[in-house]
C-alpha distance (Angstrom), angle and dihedral (degrees) to the residues before:
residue distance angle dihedral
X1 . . .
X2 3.73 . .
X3 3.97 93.7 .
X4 4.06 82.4 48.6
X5 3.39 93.5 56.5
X6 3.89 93.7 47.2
X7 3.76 95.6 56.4
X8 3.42 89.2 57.8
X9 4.17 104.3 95.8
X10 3.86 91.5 -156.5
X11 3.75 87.0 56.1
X12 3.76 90.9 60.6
X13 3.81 95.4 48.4
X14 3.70 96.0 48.9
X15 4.06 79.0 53.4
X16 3.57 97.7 50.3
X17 3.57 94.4 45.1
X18 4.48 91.8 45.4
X19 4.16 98.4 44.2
X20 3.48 126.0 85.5
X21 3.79 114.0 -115.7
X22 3.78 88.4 -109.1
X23 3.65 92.0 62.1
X24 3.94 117.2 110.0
X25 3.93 115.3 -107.5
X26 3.91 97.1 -173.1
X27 4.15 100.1 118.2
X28 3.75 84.1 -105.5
X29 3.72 91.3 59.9
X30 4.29 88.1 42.5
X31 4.28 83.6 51.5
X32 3.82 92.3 47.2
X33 4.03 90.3 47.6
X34 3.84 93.4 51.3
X35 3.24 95.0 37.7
X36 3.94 90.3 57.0
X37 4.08 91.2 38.6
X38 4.36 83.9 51.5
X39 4.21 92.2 51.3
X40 3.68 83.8 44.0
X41 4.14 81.8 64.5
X42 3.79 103.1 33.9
X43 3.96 99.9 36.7
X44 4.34 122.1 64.2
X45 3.70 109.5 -135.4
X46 3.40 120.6 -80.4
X47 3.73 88.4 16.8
X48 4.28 99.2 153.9
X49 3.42 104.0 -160.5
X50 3.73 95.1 59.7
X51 3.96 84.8 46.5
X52 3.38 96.4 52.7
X53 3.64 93.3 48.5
X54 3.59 102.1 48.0
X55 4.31 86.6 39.2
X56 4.03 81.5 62.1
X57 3.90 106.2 30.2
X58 3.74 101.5 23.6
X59 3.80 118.0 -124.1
X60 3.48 106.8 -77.7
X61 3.68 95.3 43.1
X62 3.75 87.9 41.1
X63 4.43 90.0 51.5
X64 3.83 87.2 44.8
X65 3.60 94.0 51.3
X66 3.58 105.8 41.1
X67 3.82 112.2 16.9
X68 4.20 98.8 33.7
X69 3.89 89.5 32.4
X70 3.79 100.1 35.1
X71 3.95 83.4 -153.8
X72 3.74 132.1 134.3
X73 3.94 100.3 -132.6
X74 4.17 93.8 114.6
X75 4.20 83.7 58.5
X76 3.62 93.4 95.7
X77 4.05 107.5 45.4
X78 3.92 83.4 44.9
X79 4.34 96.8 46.9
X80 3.84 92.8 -150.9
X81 4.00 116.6 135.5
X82 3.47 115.6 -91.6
X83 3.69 84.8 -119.2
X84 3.54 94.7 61.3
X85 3.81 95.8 45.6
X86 4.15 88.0 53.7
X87 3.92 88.4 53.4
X88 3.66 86.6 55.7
X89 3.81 98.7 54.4
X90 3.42 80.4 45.4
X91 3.73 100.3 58.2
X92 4.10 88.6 33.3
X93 3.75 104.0 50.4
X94 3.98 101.3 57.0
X95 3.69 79.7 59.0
X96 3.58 108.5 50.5
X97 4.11 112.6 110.8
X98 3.90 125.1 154.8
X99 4.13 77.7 -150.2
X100 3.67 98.9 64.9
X101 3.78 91.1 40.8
X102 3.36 86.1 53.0
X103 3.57 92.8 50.6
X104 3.36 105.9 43.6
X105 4.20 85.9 60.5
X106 3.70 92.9 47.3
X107 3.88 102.5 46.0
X108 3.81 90.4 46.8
X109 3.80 91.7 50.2
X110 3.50 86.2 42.4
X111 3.88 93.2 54.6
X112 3.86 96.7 44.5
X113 3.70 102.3 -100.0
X114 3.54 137.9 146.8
X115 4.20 131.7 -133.5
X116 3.37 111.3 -142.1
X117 3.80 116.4 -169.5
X118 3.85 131.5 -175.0
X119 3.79 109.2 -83.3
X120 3.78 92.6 36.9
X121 3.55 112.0 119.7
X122 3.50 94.1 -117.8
X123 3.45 100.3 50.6
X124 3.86 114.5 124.6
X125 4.02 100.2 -113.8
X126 3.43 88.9 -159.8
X127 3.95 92.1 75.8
X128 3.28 87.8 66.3
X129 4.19 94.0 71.5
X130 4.29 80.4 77.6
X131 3.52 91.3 68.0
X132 3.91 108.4 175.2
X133 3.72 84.7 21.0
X134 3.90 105.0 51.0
X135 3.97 118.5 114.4
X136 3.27 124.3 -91.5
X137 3.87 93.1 -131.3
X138 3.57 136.9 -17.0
X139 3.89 117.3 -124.2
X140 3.83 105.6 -150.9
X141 3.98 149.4 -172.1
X142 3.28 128.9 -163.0
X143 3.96 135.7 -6.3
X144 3.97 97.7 1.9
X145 4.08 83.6 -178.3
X146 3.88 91.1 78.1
X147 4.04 77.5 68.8
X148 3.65 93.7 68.5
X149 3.72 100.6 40.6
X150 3.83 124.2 142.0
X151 3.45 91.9 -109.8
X152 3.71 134.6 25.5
X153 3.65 131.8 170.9
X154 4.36 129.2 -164.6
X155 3.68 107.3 -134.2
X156 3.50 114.4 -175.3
X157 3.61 147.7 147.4
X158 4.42 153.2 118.1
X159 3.95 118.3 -0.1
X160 3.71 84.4 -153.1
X161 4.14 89.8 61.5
X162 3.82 118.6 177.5
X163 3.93 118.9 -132.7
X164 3.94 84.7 -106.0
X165 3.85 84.5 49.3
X166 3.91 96.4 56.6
X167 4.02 90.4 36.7
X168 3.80 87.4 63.6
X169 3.38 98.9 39.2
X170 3.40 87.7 48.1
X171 3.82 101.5 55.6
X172 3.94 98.9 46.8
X173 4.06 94.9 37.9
X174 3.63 86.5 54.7
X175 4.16 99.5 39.2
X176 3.60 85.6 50.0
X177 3.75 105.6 49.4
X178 4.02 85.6 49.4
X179 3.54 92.7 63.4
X180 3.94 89.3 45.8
X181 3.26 109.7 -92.9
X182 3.78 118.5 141.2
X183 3.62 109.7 -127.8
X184 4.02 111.2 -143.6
X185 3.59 128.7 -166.9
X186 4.05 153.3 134.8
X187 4.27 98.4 -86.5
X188 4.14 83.6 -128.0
X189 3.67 115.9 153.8
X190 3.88 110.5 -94.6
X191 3.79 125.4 22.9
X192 4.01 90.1 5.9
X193 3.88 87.3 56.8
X194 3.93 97.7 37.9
X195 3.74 83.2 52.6
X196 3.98 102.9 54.6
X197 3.82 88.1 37.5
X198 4.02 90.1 55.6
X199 3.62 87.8 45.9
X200 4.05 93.5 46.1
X201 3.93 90.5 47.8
X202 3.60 98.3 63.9
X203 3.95 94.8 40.9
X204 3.60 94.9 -102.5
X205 3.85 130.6 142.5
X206 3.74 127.0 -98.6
X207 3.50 142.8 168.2
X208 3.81 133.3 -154.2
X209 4.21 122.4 -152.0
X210 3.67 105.9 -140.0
X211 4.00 112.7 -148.2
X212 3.99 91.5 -163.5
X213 4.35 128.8 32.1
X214 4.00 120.0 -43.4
X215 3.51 86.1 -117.7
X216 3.68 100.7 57.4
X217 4.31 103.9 52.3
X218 3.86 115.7 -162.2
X219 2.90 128.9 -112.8
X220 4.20 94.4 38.0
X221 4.72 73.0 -143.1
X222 3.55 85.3 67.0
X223 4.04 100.2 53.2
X224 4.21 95.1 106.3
X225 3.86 84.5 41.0
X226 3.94 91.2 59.9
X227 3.97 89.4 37.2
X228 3.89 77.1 60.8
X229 3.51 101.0 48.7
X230 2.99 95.8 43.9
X231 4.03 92.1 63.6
X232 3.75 94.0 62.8
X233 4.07 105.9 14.1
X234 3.75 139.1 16.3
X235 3.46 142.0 -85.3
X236 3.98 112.9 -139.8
X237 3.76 142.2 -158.2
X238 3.46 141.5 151.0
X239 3.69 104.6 -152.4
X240 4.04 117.9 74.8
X241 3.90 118.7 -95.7
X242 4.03 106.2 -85.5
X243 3.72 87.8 54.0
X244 4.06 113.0 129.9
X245 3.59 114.4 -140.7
X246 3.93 114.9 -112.1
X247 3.50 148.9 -169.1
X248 3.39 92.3 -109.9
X249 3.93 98.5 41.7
X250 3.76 88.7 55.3
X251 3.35 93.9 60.0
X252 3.99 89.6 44.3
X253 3.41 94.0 51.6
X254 3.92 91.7 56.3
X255 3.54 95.1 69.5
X256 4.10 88.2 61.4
X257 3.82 88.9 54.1
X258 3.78 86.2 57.9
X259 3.76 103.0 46.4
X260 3.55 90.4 45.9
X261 3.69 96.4 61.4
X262 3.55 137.1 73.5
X263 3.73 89.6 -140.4
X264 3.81 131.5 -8.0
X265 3.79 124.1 -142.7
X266 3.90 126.0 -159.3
X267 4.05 118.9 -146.9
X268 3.27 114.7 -170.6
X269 4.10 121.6 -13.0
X270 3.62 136.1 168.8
X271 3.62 129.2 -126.4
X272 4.38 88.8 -83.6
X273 3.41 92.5 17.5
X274 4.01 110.8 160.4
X275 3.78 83.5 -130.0
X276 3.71 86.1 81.6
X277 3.80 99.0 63.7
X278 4.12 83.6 54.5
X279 3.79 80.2 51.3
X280 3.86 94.7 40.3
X281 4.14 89.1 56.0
X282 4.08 92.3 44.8
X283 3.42 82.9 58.4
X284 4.14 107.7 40.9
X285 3.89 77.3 43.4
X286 3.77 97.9 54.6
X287 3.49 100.0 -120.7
X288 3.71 122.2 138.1
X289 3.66 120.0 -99.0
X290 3.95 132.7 -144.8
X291 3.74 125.3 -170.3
X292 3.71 122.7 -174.3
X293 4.34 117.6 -138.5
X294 3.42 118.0 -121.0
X295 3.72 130.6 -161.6
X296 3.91 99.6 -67.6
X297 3.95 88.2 -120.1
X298 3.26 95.1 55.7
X299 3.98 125.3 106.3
X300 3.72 93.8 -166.8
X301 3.73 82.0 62.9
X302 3.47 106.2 42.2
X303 3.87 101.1 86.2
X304 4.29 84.6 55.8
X305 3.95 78.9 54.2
X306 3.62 92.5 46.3
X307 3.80 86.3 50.5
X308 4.37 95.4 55.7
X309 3.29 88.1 44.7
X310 3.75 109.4 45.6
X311 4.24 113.5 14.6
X312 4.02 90.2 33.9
X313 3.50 88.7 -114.4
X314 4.25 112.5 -176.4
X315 3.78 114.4 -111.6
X316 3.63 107.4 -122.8
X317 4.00 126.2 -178.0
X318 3.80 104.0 164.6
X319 3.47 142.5 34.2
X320 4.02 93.8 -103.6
X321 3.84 85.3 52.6
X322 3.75 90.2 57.7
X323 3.81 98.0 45.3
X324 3.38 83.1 58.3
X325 3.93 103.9 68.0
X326 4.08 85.1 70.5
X327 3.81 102.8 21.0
X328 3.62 109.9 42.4
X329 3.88 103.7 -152.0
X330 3.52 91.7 -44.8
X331 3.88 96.4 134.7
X332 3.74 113.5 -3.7
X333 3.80 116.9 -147.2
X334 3.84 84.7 -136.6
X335 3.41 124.7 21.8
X336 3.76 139.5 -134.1
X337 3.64 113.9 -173.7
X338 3.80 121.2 143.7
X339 3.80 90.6 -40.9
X340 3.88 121.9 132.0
X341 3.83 126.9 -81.9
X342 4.11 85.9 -110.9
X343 3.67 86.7 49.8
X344 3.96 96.8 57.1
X345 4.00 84.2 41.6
X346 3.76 95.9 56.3
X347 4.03 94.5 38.3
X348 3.81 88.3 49.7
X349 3.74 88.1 50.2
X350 3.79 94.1 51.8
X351 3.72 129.7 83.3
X352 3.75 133.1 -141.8
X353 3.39 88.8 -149.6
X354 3.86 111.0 42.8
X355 4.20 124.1 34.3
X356 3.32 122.9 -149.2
X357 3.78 131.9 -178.2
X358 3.47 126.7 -98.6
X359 4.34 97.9 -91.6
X360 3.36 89.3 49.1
X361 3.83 103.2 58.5
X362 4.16 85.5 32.0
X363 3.93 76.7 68.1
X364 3.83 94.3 41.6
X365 3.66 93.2 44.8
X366 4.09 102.1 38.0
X367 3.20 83.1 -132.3
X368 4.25 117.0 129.9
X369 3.62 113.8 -108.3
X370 3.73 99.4 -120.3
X371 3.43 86.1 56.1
X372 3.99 97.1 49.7
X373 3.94 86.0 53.9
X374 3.73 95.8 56.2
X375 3.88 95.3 39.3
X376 3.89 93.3 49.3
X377 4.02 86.2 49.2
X378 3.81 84.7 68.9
X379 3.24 101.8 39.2
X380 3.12 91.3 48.1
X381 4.03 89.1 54.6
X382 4.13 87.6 49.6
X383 3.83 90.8 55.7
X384 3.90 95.3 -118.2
X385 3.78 93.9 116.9
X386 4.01 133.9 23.4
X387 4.01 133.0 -167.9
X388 3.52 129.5 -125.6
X389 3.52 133.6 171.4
X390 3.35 97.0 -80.3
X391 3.84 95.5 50.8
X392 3.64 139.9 -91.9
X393 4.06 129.2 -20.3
X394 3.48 136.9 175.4
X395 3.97 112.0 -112.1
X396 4.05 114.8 -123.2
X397 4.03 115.4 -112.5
X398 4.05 81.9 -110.1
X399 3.51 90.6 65.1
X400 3.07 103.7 36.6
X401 4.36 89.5 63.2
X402 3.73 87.2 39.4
């Protein structure tokens, strides 16, 4: 099938126009790209038997072996039961068609997307922590560099997301992504949404893990949010355009969410909130984990609850608080120093992302407006804080060494 594919001319095109320029284009690189883009077809996410096979055989050998041959001989340099590797074919087979490989390369090059394979240069390394269960590929739109970014956090948490929810989400999503950190998440209504909006409104980078085809966003609300993010960060799946999103691929696609981010941080989560099987692969995965408290009555909250309690998640409430799962006090987004009690008050009542005037963050702060003029004169004069037309905000640590 993959030598059929090959011959086709159109299939080449779509390839040339999909691959990064560091991609190989020997015809062992062009049977190791279709082989990948075919898997991406025949295999679910996350599915580990096909992982661990191409992992060991690579994907053409792999596809030559076990879909065009049917056979066994991968079983040992893979150690999975015999049983399991006959359920595979099993699953794989019904699915094989040089049509919807062929597809999948033209509607994506159609669309304006990009393959990215392992070994590109833009591939997101940190995939790579899933081992047996790492994608294929990655279909994408957009700015794929806001993948590899310095800094990347996971924010995720309840569709059903209260105002305090969003408010939150809101304030740290945004803080963050002005100090350059990309902001990844799911593109879900509620915290997902408040989250990549935050991140978009202070011209920060964000990208969005699709659980069905680039070309069909969900939820259909979200269409002018992806058209955003799209602008200045990526949209992401695994599976080729056409793909419906499922139950089941949801769930899959958390665990990408996870492993691409330094830490992740849940806002708002029921009891069996989905938000807990991002959690779940932060954890399996190593990364650190942030969940934000709720009000204790709450059930929007009680999953972030269940999180403290039960996965020794970190309690995080700000933005510096969630830098601080992967960057230990390294560079503060606000800063403490030797500066007066009213000082750390008024900085901690600022945002990096929003300026108010002077009353307003005398009422945030407690602290009596008189007093709020005079301090922010200083501050201003150490470079922790700037005005703007709109009022006063607190600068980010980035620009404050820039």
């Amino acid at each position: 099938m993959i030598e059929e594919l090959l011959a086709d001319g159109s299939i080449r095109e779509s390839l040339a126009l999909l691959v990064a320029s560091s991609a190989s284009t020997s015809e062992e690189g062009l049977e190791e790209m279709v082989a990948r883009v075919a898997w991406s077809v025949v295999a679910e996410p996350g599915d580990g038997v096909a992982g661990a096979l191409v992992a060991a055989m690579g994907a053409a050998a792999a596809w030559r072996t076990v879909i065009d041959g049917g056979m066994s001989n991968g079983l040992i340099a893979v150690d999975h039961a015999a049983s399991e590797l006959r359920d595979g074919i099993a699953r794989w087979r019904p699915r094989v068609s040089v049509a919807r490989v062929g597809s999948a390369l033209h509607d994506a090059a159609h669309l304006g997307a990009r393959l990215l394979l392992p070994g590109d240069d833009a591939w997101p390394e940190p995939l790579d922590d899933l081992e047996a269960h790492a994608p294929f590929v990655l279909w994408t739109r957009g700015d794929v560099s806001a993948l590899r970014s310095d800094e990347r956090v996971g924010i995720v948490g309840a569709r059903a997301a209260t105002g305090y929810g969003e408010h939150v989400v809101g304030e740290i999503a945004g803080d963050l992504a002005a100090a350059s950190v990309s902001v990844i998440s799911g593109g879900a209504y509620g915290i997902d949404g408040a989250a990549h909006r935050a991140a978009l409104g202070v011209g920060g980078a964000t990208v969005a893990f699709l659980a069905g085809g680039i070309d069909r966003p969900y939820p259909q609300g979200h269409r002018d949010l992806f058209r955003r993010i799209v602008v200045s960060g990526a949209i992401v799946s695994e599976v080729p355009c056409g793909t419906a999103p499922t139950k089941w691929r949801f769930l899959s696609r958390n665990r990408l969410i996870a492993a691409l981010s330094d830490a992740t941080v849940v806002v708002e989560a029921g009891w069996r909130s989905g938000s807990l099987n991002t959690a779940g692969h932060a954890a399996a995965l190593g990364r650190p984990l942030g969940a934000v408290p709720g009000p204790v009555t709450s059930p929007a909250s009680a999953g972030c609850h269940r999180l403290l309690r039960e996965y020794d998640a970190h309690c995080v409430t700000t933005a510096e608080e969630v830098r601080e799962l992967w960057r230990p006090s390294t560079h503060p987004l606000s800063t403490t120093r030797n500066d007066s009690p009213e000082q750390t008050r008024l900085l901690d009542a600022m945002s990096a992302r929003t300026a108010w005037d002077a009353d307003e963050l005398a009422r945030r702060s407690g602290i009596a407006p008189t007093s709020v003029r005079s301090l922010l004169g200083i501050l201003e004069l150490e470079g922790l804080v700037q005005r703007t037309e709109q009022g006063w905000r607190r600068r980010s640590a980035d620009e404050r060494r820039g």
